[in-house]
MIVO-473568 format. One record per residue (C-alpha): z, y, x; residue in three letters; chain. Coordinates in steps of 0.1 Angstrom, whole numbers, plus 5000, padded with zeros to 4 digits. Example, Ala and Ser with C-alpha at 12.3 -4.5 7.8 and 13.67 -1.06 7.14 Angstrom:
MIVO-473568
{up=5078, north=4955, east=5123, r=ALA, c=A}
{up=5071, north=4989, east=5137, r=SER, c=A}
This chain:
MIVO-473568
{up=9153, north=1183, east=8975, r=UNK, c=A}
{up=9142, north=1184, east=8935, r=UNK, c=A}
{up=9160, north=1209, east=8915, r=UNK, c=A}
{up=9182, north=1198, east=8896, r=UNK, c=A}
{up=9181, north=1204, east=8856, r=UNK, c=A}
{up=9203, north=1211, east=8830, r=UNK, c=A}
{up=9197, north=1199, east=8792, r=UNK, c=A}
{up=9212, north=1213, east=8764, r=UNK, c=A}
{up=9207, north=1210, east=8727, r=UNK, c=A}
{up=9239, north=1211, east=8701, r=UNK, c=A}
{up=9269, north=1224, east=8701, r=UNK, c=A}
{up=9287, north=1193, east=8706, r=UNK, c=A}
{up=9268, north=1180, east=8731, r=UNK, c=A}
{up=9273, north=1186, east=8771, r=UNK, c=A}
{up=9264, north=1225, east=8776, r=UNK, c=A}
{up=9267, north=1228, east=8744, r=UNK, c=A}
{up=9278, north=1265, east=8748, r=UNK, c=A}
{up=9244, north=1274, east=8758, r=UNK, c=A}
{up=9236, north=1267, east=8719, r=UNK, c=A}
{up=9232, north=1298, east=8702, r=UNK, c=A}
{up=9250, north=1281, east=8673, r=UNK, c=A}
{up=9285, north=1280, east=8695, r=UNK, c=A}
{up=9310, north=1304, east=8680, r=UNK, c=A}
{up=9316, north=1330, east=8703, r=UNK, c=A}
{up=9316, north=1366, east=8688, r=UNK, c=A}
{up=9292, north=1392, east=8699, r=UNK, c=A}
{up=9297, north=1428, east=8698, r=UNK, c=A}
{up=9265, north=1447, east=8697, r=UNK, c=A}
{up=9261, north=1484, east=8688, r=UNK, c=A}
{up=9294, north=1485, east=8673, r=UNK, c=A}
{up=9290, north=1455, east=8647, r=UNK, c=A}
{up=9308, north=1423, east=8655, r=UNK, c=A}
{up=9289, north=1389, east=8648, r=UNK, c=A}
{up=9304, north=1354, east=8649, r=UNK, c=A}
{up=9271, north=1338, east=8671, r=UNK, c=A}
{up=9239, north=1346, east=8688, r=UNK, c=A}
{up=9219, north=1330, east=8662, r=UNK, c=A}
{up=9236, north=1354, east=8629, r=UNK, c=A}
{up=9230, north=1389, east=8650, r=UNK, c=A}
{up=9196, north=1368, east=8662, r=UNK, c=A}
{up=9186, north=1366, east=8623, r=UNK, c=A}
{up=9195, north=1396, east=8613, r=UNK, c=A}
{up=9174, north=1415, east=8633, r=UNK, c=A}
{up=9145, north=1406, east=8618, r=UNK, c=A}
{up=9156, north=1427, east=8587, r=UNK, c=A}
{up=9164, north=1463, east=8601, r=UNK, c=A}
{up=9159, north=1480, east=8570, r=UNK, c=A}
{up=9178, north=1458, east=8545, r=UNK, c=A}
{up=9210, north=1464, east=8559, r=UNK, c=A}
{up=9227, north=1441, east=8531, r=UNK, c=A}
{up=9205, north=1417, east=8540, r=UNK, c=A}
{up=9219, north=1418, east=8576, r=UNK, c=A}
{up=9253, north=1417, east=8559, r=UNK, c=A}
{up=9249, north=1386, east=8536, r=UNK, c=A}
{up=9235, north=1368, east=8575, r=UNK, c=A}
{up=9266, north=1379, east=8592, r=UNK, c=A}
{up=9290, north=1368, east=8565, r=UNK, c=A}
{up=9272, north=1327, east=8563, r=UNK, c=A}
{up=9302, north=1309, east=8576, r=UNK, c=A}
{up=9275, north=1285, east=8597, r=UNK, c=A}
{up=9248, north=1297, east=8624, r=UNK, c=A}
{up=9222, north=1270, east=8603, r=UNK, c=A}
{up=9228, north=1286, east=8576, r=UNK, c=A}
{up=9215, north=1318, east=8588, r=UNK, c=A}
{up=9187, north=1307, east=8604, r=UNK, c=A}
{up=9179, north=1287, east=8575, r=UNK, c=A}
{up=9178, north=1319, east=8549, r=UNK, c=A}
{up=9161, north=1342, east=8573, r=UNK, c=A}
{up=9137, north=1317, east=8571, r=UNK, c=A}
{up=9129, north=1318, east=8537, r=UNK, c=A}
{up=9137, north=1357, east=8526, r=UNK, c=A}
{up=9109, north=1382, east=8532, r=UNK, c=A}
{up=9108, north=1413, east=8543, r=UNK, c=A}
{up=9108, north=1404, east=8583, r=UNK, c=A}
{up=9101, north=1430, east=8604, r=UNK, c=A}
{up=9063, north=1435, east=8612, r=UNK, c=A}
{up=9071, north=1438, east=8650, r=UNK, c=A}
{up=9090, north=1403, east=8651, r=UNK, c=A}
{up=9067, north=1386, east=8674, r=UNK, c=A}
{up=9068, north=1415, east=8702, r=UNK, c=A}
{up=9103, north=1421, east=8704, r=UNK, c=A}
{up=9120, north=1388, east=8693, r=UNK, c=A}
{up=9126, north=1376, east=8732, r=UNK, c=A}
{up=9140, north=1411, east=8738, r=UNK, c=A}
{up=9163, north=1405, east=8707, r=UNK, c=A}
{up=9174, north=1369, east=8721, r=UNK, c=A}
{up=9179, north=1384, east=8760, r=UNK, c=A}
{up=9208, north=1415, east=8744, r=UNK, c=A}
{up=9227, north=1386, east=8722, r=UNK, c=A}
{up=9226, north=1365, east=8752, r=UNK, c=A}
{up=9235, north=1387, east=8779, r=UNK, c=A}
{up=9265, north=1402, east=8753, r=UNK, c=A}
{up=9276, north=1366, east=8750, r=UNK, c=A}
{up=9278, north=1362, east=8787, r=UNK, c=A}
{up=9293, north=1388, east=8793, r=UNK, c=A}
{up=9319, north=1394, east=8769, r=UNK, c=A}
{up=9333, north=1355, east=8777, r=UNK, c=A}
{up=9342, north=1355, east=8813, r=UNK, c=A}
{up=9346, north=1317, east=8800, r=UNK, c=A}
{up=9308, north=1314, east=8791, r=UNK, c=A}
{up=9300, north=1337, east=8819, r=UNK, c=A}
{up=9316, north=1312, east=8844, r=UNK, c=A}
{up=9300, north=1282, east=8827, r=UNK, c=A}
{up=9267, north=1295, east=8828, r=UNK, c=A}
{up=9269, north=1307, east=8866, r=UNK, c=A}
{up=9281, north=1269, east=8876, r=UNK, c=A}
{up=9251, north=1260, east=8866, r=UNK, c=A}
{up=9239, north=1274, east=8902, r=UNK, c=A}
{up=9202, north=1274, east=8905, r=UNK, c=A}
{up=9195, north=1240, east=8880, r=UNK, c=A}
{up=9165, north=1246, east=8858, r=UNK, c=A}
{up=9185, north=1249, east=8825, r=UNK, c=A}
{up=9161, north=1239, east=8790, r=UNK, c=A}
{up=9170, north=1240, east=8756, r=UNK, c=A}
{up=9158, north=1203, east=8747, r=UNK, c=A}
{up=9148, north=1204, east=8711, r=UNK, c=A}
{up=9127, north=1177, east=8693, r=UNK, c=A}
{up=9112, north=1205, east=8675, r=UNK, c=A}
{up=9112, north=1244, east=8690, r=UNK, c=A}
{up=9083, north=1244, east=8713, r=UNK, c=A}
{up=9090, north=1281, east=8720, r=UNK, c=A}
{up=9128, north=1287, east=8722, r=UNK, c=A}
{up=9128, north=1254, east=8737, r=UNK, c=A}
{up=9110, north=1225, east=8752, r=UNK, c=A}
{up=9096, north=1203, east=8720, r=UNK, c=A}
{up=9060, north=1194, east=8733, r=UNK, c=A}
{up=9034, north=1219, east=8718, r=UNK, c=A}
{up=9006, north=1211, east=8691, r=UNK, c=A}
{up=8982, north=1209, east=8724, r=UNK, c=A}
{up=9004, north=1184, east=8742, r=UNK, c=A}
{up=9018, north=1207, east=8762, r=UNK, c=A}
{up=9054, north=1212, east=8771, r=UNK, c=A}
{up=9073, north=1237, east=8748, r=UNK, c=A}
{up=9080, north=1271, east=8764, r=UNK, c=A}
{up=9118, north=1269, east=8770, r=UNK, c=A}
{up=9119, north=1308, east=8765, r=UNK, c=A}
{up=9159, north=1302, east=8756, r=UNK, c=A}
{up=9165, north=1284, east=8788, r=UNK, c=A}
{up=9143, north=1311, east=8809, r=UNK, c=A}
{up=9166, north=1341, east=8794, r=UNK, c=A}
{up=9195, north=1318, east=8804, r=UNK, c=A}
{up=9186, north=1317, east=8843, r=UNK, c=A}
{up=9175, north=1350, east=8840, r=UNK, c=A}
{up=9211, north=1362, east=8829, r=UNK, c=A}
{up=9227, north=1339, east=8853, r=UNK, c=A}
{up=9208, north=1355, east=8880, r=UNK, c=A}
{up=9219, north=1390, east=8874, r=UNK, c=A}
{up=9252, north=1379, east=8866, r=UNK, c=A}
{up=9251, north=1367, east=8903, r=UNK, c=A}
{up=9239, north=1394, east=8916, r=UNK, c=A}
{up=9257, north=1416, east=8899, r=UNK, c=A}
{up=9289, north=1392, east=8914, r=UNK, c=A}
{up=9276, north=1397, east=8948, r=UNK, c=A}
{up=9275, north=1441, east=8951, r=UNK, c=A}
């Protein structure tokens, strides 16, 4: 039997939770955020800490995203711990919504992939080579949703 799979991209499309632009608040080390993707952006600035406030205070995810983007200063480390940095806002999200948490572990054991036309890394927009993108933000979401189940089943 082929395993099924789960596509997500947008908030306001099907699974559009998985999004990191959905609005659920994170609390990480004691500072709240309003998504994944502000607390996501603002760790690529750890020491500008008003930098970090002016992302947390955009009103829309995009808009983070889009002026992390463009400011400089980003952390010299970025490319090593970025996934590590996406896996803790994902795993506060899911598990600080038993909501989210219960969406995500309906998913059972689907393949789940962030369909973008254009992230080849985060999601699965095909690769300069050819190649399928990476789906790293879909891979941290079954790898979540795995502990979560196991974590379910002790």
């Amino acid at each position: 039997m082929e395993k099924s799979v789960i596509k997500f991209y947008g908030v306001g499309n099907e699974w559009g939770e998985f999004s990191n632009f959905f609005k659920a608040e994170i609390l990480i080390d004691g500072e709240t955020w309003p998504t994944t993707e502000h607390y996501f952006q603002a760790q690529k600035f750890p020491s500008q800490p008003e930098i970090q406030q002016k992302i947390r205070n955009f009103e829309e995810p995009g808009q983070a995203a889009k002026f992390s983007r463009k400011h400089s200063g980003l952390r010299s480390d970025w490319e090593q711990i970025k996934d590590g940095v996406m896996r803790n806002a994902l795993s506060a999200k899911f598990t600080q919504h038993q909501n989210l948490k219960e969406k995500l572990l309906s998913t059972g054991d689907a393949e789940i992939v962030e369909a973008s036309p254009t992230d080849s890394y985060w999601g699965n927009a095909t690769r300069s080579d050819g190649s399928e993108g990476f789906n790293k933000l879909g891979r941290l979401l079954m790898e979540i949703r795995e502990k979560l189940a196991n974590e379910q089943q002790e």
